[in-house]
MIKOLGU-127923 format. One line per field, with one value per residue: y, x, z of N, C-alpha, C, CB in turn; residue number from 0; residue in three letters. Coordinates in nm, 3 decimals, m for minus. Each point is the difference from the previous one (the first is absolute). Glycine has a CB too. Layout:
N
n.py Y  ...
n.px X  ...
n.pz Z  ...
ca.py Y  ...
ca.px X  ...
ca.pz Z  ...
c.py Y  ...
c.px X  ...
c.pz Z  ...
cb.py Y  ...
cb.px X  ...
cb.pz Z  ...
nr NUM  ...
rest ala  ...
END
This chain:
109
n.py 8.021  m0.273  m0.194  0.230  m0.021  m0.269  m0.005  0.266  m0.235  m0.264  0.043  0.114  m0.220  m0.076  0.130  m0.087  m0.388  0.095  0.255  m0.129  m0.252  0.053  m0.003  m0.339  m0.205  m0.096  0.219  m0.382  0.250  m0.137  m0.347  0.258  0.202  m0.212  m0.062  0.265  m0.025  m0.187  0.200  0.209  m0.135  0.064  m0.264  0.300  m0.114  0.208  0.271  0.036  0.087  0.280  m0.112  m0.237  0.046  m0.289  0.319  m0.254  0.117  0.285  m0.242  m0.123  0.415  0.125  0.092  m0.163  0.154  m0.099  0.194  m0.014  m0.248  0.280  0.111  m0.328  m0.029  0.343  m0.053  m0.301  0.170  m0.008  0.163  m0.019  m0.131  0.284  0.031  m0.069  0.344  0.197  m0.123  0.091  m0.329  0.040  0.326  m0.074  m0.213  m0.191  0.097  m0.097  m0.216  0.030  0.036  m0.297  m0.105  0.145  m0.122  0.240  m0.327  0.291  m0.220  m0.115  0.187
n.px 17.317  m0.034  0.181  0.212  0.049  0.105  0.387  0.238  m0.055  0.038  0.357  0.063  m0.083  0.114  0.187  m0.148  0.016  0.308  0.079  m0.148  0.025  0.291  0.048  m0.041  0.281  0.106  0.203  0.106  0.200  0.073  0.018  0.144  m0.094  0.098  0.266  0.080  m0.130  0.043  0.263  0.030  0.090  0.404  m0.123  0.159  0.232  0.034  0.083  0.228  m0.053  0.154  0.061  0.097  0.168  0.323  0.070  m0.319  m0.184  0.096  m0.028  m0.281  m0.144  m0.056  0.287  0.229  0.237  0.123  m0.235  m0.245  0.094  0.093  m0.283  m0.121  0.234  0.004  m0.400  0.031  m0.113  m0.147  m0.231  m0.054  0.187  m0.029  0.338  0.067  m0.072  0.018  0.236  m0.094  m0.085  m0.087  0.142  m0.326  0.048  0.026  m0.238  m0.157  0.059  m0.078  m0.348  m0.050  0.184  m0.162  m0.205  0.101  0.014  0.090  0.296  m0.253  0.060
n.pz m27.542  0.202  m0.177  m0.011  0.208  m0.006  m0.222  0.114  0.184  m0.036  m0.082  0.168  0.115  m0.127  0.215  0.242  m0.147  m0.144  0.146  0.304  m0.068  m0.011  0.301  0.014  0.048  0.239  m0.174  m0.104  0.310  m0.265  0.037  m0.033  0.332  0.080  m0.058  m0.039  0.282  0.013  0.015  0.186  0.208  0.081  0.264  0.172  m0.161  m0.299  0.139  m0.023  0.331  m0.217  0.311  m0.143  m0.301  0.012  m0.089  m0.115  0.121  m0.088  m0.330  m0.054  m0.010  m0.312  m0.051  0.129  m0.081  0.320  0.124  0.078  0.176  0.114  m0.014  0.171  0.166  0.099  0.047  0.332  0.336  m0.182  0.243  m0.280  m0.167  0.042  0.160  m0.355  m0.065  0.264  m0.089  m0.460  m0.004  m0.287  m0.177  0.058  m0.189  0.340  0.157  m0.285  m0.005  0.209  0.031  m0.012  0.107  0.262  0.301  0.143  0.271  0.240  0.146  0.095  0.099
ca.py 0.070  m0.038  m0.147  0.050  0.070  m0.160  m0.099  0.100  m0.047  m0.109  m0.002  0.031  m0.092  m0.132  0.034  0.082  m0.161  m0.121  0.015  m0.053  m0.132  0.006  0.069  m0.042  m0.113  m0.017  0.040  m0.158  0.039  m0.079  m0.080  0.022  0.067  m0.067  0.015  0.089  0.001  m0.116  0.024  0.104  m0.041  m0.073  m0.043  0.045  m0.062  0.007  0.123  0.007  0.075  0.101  m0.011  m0.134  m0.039  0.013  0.079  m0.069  m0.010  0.194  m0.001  m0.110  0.028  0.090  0.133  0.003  m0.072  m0.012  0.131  0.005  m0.106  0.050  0.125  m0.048  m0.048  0.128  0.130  m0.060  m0.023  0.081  m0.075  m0.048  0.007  0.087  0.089  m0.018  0.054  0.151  0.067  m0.006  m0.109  m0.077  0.111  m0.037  m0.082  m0.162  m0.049  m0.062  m0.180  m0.106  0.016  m0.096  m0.120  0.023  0.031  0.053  m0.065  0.100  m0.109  0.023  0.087
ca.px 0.100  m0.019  0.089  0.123  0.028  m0.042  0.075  0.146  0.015  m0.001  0.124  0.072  m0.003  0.093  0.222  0.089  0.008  0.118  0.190  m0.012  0.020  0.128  0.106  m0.082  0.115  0.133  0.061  0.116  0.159  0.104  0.084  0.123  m0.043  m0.012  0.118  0.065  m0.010  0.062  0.107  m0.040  m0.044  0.133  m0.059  0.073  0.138  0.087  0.076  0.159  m0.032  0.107  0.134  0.042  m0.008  0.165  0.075  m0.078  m0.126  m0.008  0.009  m0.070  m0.056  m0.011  0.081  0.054  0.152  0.125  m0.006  m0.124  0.025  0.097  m0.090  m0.098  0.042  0.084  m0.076  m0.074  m0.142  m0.090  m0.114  m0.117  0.061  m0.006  0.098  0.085  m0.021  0.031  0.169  0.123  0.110  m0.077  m0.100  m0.122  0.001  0.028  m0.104  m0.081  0.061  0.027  m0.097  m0.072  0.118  0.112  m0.065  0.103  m0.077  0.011  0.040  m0.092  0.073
ca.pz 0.078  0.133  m0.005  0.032  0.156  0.136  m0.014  0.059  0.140  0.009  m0.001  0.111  0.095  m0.062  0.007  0.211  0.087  m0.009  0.029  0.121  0.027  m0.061  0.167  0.072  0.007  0.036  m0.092  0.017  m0.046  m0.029  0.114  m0.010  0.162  0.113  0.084  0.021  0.168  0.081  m0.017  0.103  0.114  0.035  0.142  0.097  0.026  m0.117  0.019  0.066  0.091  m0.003  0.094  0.053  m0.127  m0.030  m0.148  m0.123  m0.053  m0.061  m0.104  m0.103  m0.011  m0.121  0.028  0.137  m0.038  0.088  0.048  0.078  0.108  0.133  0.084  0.088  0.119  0.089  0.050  0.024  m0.071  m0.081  0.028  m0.161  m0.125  m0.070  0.060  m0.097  m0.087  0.094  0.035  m0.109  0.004  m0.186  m0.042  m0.009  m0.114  0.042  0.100  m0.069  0.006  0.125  0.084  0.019  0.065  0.135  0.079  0.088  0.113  0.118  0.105  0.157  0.135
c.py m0.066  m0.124  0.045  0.025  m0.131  m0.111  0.053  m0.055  m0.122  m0.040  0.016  m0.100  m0.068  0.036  0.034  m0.168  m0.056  0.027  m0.008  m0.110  m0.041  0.029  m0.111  m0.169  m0.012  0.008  m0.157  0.099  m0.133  m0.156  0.047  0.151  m0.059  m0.053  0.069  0.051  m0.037  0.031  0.079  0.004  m0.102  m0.021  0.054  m0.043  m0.001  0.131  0.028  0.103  0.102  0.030  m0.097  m0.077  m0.007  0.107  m0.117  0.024  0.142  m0.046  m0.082  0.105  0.104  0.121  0.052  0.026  0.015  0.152  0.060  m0.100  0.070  0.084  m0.093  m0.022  0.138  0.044  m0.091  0.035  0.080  m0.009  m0.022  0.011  0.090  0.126  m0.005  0.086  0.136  0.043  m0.036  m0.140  m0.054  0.141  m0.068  m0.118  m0.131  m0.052  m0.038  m0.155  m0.082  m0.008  m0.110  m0.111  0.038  0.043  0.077  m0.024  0.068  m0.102  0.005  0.026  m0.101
c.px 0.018  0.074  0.145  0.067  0.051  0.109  0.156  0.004  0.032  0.169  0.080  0.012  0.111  0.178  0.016  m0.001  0.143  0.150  0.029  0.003  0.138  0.105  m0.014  0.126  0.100  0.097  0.110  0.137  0.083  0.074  0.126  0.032  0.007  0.111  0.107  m0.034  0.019  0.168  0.074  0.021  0.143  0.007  0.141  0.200  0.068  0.044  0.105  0.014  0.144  0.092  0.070  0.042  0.165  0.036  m0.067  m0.095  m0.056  0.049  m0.124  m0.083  0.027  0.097  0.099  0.114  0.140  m0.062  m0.082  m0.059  0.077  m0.103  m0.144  0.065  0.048  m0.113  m0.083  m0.023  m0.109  m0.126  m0.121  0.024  0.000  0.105  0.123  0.017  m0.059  0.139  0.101  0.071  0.002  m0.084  m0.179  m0.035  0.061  m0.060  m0.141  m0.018  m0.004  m0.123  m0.087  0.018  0.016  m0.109  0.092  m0.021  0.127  0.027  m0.079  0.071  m0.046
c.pz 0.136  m0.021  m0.020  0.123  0.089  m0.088  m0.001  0.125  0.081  m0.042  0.072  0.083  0.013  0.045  0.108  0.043  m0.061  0.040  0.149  0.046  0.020  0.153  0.122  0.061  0.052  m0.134  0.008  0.006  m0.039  0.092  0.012  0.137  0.125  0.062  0.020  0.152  0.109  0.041  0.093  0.140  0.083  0.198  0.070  m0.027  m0.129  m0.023  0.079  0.071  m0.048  0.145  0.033  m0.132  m0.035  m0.111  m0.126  m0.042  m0.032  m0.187  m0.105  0.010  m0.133  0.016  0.094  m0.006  0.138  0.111  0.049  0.069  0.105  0.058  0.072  0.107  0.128  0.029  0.131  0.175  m0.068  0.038  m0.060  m0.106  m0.067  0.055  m0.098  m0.126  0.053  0.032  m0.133  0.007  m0.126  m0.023  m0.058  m0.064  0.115  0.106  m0.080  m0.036  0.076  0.131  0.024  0.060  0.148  0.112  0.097  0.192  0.096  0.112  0.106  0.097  0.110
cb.py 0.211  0.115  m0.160  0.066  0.211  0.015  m0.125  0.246  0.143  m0.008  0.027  0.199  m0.008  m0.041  0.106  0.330  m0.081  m0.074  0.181  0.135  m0.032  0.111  0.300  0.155  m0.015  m0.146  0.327  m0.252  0.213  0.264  m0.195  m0.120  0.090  m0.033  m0.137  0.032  0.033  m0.178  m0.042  0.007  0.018  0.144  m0.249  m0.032  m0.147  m0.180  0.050  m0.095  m0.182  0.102  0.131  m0.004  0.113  m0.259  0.112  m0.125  m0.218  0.208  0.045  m0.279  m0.100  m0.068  0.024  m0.131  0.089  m0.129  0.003  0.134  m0.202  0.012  0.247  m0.088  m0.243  0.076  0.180  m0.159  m0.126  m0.019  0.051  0.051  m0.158  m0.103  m0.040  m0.197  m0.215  m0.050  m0.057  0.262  m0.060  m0.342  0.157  0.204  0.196  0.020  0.162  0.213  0.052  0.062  0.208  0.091  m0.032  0.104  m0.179  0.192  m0.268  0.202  0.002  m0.143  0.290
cb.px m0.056  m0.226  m0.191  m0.064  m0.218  m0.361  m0.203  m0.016  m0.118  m0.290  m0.052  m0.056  m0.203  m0.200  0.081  m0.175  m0.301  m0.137  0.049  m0.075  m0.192  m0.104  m0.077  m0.297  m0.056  m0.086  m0.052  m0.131  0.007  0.013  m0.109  m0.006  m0.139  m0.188  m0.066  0.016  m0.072  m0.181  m0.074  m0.137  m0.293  0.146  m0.188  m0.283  m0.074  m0.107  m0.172  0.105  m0.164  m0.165  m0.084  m0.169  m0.263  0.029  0.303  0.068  m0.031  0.149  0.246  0.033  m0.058  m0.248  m0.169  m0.124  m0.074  0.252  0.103  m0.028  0.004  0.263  0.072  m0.138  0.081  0.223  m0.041  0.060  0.044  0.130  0.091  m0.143  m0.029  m0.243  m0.083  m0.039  m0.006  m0.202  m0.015  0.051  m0.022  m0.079  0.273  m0.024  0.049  0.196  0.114  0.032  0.118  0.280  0.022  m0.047  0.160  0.251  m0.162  0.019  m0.160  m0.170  0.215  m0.151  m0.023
cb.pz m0.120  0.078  m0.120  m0.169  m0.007  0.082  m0.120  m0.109  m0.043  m0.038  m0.123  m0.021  m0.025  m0.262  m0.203  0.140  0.011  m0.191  m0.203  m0.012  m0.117  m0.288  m0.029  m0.164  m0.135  0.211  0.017  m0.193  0.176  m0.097  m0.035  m0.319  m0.112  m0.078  m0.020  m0.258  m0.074  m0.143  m0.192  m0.144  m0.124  m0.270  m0.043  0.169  0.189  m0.096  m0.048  m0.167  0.207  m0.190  0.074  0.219  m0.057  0.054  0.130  0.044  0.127  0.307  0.107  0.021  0.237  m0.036  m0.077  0.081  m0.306  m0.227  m0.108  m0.137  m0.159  m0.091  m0.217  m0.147  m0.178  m0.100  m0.277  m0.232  0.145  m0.169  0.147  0.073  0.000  m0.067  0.252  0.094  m0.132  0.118  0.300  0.024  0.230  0.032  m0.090  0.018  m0.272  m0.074  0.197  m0.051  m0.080  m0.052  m0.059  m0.138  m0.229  m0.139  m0.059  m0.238  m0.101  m0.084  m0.055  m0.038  m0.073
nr 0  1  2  3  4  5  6  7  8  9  10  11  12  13  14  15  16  17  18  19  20  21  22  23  24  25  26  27  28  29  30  31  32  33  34  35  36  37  38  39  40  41  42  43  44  45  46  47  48  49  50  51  52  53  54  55  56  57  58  59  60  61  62  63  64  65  66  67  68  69  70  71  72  73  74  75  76  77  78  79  80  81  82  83  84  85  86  87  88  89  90  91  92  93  94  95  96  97  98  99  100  101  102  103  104  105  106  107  108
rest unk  unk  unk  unk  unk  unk  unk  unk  unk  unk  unk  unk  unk  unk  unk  unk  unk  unk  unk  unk  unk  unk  unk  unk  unk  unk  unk  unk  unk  unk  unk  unk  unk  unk  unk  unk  unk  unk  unk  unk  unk  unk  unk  unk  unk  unk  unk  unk  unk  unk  unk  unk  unk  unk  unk  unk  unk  unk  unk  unk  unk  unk  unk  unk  unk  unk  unk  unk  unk  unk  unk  unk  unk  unk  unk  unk  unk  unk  unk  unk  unk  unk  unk  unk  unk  unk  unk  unk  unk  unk  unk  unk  unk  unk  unk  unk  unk  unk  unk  unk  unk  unk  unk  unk  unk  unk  unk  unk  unk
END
């Protein structure tokens, strides 16, 4: 009965150390994470400033068209891209789109 017991136990051990080991490991992400992050990381000067921004470079953006080029340009200014969706101008689904692209830079004084 006692060996019994001592060799139940000894198992266990055995399975907590390994599955603990297992956690234990740097986990590898994907490459394909990585550069999606990289990606992510859209540098300053490639975003399109919404107060300063021509009727084109509004359009070339996702979901953009004539018409929500105008309402950007008529609501302006803007003091965080997210006024584009306080003051209704794009509804949500397209700010979604565009949020990543656009900035909303503040003239120096």
């Amino acid at each position: 009965m006692k060996k019994q017991l001592s060799k139940m136990i000894l198992a266990v051990l055995i399975l907590i150390l390994g599955v603990s080991g297992a956690y234990s490991q740097p986990q590898d992400k994907p490459a394909a994470t990585k550069s999606t992050a990289a990606q992510a990381a859209t540098k300053a000067s490639d975003l399109v400033d919404i107060n300063s921004a021509t009727k084109d470079q509004l359009k070339a953006l996702p979901g953009i068209g004539d018409a929500y080029s105008q309402k950007i340009i008529d609501g302006r200014p803007y003091r965080v891209k997210t006024d584009l969706l306080n003051k209704k101008i794009v509804p949500a689904a397209t700010y979604q789109k565009i949020k990543a692209s656009i900035i909303a830079k503040q003239p120096k004084s």
